[in-house]
Every structure is written in structure tokens, then in C-alpha cells.
SEKOL-103950 format. One record per residue (C-alpha): residue number from 1; x, y, z. Coordinates in steps of 0.02 Angstrom, whole numbers, always signed. Layout:
- keza_px_py_pz
- NUM_X_Y_Z
...
END
This chain:
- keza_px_py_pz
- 1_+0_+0_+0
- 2_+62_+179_-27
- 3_+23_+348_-88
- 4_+50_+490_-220
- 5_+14_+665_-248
- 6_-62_+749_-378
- 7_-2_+897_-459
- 8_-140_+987_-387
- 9_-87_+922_-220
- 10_-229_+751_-206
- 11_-165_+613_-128
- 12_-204_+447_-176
- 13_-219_+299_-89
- 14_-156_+148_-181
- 15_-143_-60_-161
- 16_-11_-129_-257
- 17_+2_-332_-230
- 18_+124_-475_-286
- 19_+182_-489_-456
- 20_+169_-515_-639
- 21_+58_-457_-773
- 22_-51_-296_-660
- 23_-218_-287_-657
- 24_-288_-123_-610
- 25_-476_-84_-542
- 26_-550_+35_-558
- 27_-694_+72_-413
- 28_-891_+129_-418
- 29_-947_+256_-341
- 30_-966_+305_-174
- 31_-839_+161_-109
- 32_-655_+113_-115
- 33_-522_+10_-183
- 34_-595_-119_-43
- 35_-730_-141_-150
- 36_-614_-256_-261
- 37_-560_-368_-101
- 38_-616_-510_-181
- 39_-547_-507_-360
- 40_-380_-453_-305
- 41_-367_-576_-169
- 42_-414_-718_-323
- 43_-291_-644_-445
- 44_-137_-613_-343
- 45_-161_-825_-311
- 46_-174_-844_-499
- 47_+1_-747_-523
- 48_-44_-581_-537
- 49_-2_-411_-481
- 50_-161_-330_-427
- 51_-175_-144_-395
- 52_-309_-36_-338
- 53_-339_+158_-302
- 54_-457_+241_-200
- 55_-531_+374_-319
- 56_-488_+574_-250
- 57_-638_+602_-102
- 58_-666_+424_-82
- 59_-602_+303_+51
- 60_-422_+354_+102
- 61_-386_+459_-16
- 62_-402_+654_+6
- 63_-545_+730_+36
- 64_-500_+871_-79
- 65_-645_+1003_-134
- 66_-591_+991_-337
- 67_-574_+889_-479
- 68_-714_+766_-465
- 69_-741_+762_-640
- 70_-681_+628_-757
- 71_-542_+710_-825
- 72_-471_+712_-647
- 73_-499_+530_-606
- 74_-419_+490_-758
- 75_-273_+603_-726
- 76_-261_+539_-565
- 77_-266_+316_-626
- 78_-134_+389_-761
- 79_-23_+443_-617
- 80_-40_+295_-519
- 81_+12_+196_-678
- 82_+147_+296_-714
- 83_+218_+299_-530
- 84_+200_+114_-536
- 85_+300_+102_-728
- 86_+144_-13_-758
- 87_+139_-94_-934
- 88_+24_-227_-1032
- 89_-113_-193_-898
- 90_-272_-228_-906
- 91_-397_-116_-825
- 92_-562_-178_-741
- 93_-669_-41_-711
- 94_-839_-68_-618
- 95_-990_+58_-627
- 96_-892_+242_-633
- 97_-752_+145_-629
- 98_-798_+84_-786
- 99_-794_+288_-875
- 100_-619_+317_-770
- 101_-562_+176_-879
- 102_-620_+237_-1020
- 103_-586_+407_-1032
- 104_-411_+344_-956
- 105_-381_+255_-1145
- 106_-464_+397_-1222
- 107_-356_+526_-1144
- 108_-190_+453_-1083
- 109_-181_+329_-1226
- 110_-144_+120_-1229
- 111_+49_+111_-1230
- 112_+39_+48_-1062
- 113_-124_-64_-1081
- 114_-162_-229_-1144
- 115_-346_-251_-1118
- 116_-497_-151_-1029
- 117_-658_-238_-946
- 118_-796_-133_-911
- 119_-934_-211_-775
- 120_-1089_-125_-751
- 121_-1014_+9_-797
- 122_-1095_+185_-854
- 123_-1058_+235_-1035
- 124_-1074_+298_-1161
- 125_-1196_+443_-1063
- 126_-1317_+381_-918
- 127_-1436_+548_-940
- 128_-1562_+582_-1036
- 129_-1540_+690_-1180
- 130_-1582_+734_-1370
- 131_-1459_+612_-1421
- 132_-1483_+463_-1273
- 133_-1675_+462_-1249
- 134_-1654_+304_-1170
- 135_-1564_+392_-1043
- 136_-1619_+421_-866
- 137_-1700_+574_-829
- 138_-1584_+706_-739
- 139_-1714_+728_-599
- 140_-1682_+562_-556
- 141_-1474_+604_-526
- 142_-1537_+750_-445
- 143_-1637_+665_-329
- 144_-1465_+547_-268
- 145_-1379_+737_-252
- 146_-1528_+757_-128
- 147_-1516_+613_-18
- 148_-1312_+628_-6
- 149_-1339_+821_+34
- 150_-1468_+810_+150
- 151_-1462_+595_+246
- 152_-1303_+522_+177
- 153_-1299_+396_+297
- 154_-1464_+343_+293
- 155_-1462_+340_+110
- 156_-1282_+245_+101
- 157_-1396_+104_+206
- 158_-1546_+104_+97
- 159_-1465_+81_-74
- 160_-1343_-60_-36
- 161_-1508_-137_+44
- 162_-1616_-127_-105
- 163_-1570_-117_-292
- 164_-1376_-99_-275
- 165_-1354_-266_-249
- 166_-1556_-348_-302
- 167_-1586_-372_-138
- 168_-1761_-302_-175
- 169_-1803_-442_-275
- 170_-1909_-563_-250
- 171_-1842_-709_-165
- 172_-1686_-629_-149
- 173_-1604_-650_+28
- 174_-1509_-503_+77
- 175_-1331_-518_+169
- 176_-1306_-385_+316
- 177_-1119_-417_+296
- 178_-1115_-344_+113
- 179_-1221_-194_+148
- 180_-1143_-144_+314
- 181_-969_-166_+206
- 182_-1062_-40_+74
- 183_-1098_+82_+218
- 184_-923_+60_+280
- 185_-848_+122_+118
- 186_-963_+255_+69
- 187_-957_+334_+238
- 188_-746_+331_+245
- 189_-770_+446_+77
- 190_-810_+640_+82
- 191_-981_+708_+58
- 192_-926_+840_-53
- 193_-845_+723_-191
- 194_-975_+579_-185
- 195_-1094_+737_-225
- 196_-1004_+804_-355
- 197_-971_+649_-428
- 198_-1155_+611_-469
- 199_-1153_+717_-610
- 200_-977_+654_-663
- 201_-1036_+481_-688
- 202_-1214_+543_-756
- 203_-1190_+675_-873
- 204_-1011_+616_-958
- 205_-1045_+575_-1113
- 206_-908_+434_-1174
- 207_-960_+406_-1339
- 208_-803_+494_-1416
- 209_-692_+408_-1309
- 210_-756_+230_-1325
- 211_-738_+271_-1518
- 212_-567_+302_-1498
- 213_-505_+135_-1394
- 214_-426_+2_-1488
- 215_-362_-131_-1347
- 216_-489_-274_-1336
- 217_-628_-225_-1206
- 218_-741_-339_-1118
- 219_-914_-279_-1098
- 220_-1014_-381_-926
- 221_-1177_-293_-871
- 222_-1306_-408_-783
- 223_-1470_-375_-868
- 224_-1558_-343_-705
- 225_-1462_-187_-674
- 226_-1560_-72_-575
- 227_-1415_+63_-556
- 228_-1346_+74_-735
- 229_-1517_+14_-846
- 230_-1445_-147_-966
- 231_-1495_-82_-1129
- 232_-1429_+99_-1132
- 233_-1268_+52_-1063
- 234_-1162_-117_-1106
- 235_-1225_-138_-1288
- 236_-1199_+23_-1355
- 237_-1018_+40_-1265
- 238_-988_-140_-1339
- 239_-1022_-84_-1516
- 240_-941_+75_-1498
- 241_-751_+25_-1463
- 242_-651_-31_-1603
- 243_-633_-232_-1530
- 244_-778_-265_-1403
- 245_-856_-438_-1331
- 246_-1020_-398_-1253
- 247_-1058_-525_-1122
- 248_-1245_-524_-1034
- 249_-1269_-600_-872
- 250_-1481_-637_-829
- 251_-1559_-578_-691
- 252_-1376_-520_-620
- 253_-1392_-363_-494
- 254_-1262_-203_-533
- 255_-1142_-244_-398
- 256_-1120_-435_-476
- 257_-947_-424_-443
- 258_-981_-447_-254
- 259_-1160_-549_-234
- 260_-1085_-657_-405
- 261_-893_-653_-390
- 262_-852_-829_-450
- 263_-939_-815_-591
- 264_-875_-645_-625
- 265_-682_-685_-572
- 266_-678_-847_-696
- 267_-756_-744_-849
- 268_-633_-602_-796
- 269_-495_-737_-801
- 270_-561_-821_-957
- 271_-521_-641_-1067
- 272_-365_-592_-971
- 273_-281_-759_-1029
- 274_-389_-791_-1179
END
């Protein structure tokens, strides 16, 4: 584990583990590089070096009052990268994890990366607009800016509780352990970035920068997505970069790299080696 600063003076938390070809993750939004636990943990035994950030305003890194835009979190993965001399990386990117990557390739180039995988993640544009009109309304983004602003905690319970995760489902049995974990996470992160980062992950529109990325990309997206909606998300991104593999997952929640890791990890595996 370690740190680095930003030329505008962020620092950045980091986990850098073992050795070999790295694998980098990317995290969603509000929580950490703890959100990846369980994928790191399963390839650092397969021979890999795993590394993970914790996005500026989230988890441990600083809680600055900037730059919680896309552009930053891009700048800020390229300078992890760079401090770390990564190369022939592949990038996992979950949720807004999924546009850091993204506008990462778009903007910093692939000389260091081999692959990308995007999971439930939230391009090409989650808002509703002229040009996406299967888009979500902005009131409803608006509405999250709310609850953050105003019961934070409360709302950092309720989410992970209900659609986060499908435990609203039907037949669905919740597990404490994963939404007090959620809580945990969102709650180490600062107010002011988790708020400003609603409309960075819901009004970036990626569809320039998905044009532009080359590397083979692995689209996953669980087509019971209640965060990121199935249909305006992983199938357009897929057919938008230059060498995608779309890969739907039925009845799969949004954070299916938790509630459905092995699944998840071996597919993940599958395309890294393939």
C-alpha cells in the first residue's frame, strides 16, 4: 500500500500486490479500492499483480474540494500507472469505474495497456438527452444529489439494501455483511466528492472516447441492473469500441462483482488469458 500526490496536491491511496502481469480496478462510486477485495485476493493466487486506487474524495484518499470530474480521475489512474512504470495492464473498471477507464484510454492513450473490462459500468452517457433518450432522466441524478446532501448515511444504508445489490427482488435474501461493508466504504469517503461525482458519472458523455479505444474490451452488465439500466449502457459501449465482446449476465444485480464473484472472477480470467 502507498500513496501519491497529484499535481494539484490530491493524494491517492493505492494497493499494489504480488507480481506479474497488473491488473488495475478501477472502483464505483461512493466506495473504495476495498470494493475489489475479492478479485484481487483471487488474482494475486493466480500470479498476478493486482492494484487498486481509492478514487480522489473516496475512502483514504483526500478529501479534496476539486477535480471530481472525469478528466481528474483519469489524470489521477494515469499517475498511479505511471508511478507504478505499469505496462500490458489490463484495466477492470466497475460502474464509474468503468468511464475512469475509459476516458483513461481515451485521454492518456494504450501504450501501457493490454486489455480493458468494463462491468456494469456507465457509458457511453447515463442521462437523458436529445441524443440518449433512453437515458435516465436528470431529476432522477438530482434526486441521489438530494439524499447525499441532505441523509447520507441513511441513504448509504438504503441503497446497498435494495437495488444496488437486487436485494429487492423477489426471493432474494439479503446479506447484512455486504451492505454494512457498502456503508463502511461510502461513509470513509467525503460528502462533497460523492456529491459532485453524481453528475460526473451521469452527465459524461463517453461516446467519443469509447470510439477512440482500440485494446480489446470486455463488456459484462447483468441485465437486471437497477443502477446502470442494461440496454442503454453495455451494448452500445460494446459496439462502440473498435474490438468489443459484449457478455450479458440474466437476472444479475449491478454490484455482480460482489453478490456473483465466482462467476464474475472466472469470466474475468477467461479474457485476461484468452
Amino acid at each position: 500500500m502507498g500513496t501519491i500526490t497529484t499535481t494539484d496536491g490530491t493524494e491517492i491511496f493505492f494497493k499494489d500486490w504480488g507480481s506479474g502481469q497488473p491488473i488495475v480496478f478501477s472502483h464505483g462510486w461512493p466506495l473504495s479500492a476495498d470494493d475489489w477485495d475479492t478479485q484481487m485476493l483471487f488474482f494475486l493466487q493466480h500470479g498476478f499483480r493486482v492494484v487498486a486506487h481509492d478514487r480522489r474524495g473516496h475512502g483514504r484518499s483526500t478529501q479534496t474540494s476539486d477535480g471530481h470530474d472525469m478528466d481528474h480521475y483519469a489524470d489521477d489512474l494515469a499517475a498511479v500507472t505511471a508511478h507504478l512504470d505499469l505496462h500490458d495492464a489490463v484495466h477492470v473498471g466497475h460502474s464509474t469505474g468503468g468511464g475512469e477507464v475509459v476516458r483513461y484510454l481515451a485521454r492518456h492513450g494504450e501504450s501501457r495497456v493490454a486489455k480493458a473490462v468494463l462491468i456494469s459500468a456507465v457509458p457511453p452517457i447515463m442521462v437523458q438527452t436529445e441524443a440518449n433518450p433512453g437515458g435516465l432522466p436528470k431529476a432522477v441524478f438530482d434526486g441521489l444529489q438530494v439524499e447525499v446532501a441532505t441523509h447520507r448515511s441513511d441513504f448509504y444504508r438504503a441503497l446497498p439494501s435494495g437495488p444496488f445489490y437486487g436485494f429487492n427482488r423477489p426471493g432474494v435474501e439479503p446479506s447484512e455483511a455486504i451492505i454494512e461493508n457498502w456503508w463502511r466504504q461510502g461513509m470513509m469517503g467525503g460528502a462533497k466528492a460523492h456529491y459532485d461525482g453524481i453528475v460526473a458519472f451521469s452527465q459524461t458523455d463517453f461516446t467519443e472516447d469509447l470510439k477512440k479505444i482500440s485494446v480489446p474490451v470486455l463488456v459484462m452488465h447483468g441485465d437486471d441492473d437497477q443502477i446502470v439500466p442494461y440496454a442503454d449502457s453495455a451494448p452500445l459501449s460494446a459496439a462502440l469500441v473498435q474490438n468489443g465482446t459484449l457478455k450479458t449476465y440474466a437476472g444479475f444485480p449491478h454490484g455482480m462483482p460482489t453478490t456473483e464473484a465466482e462467476t464474475i472472477n472466472a469470466d474475468l480470467l477467461a479474457f485476461i488469458t484468452s
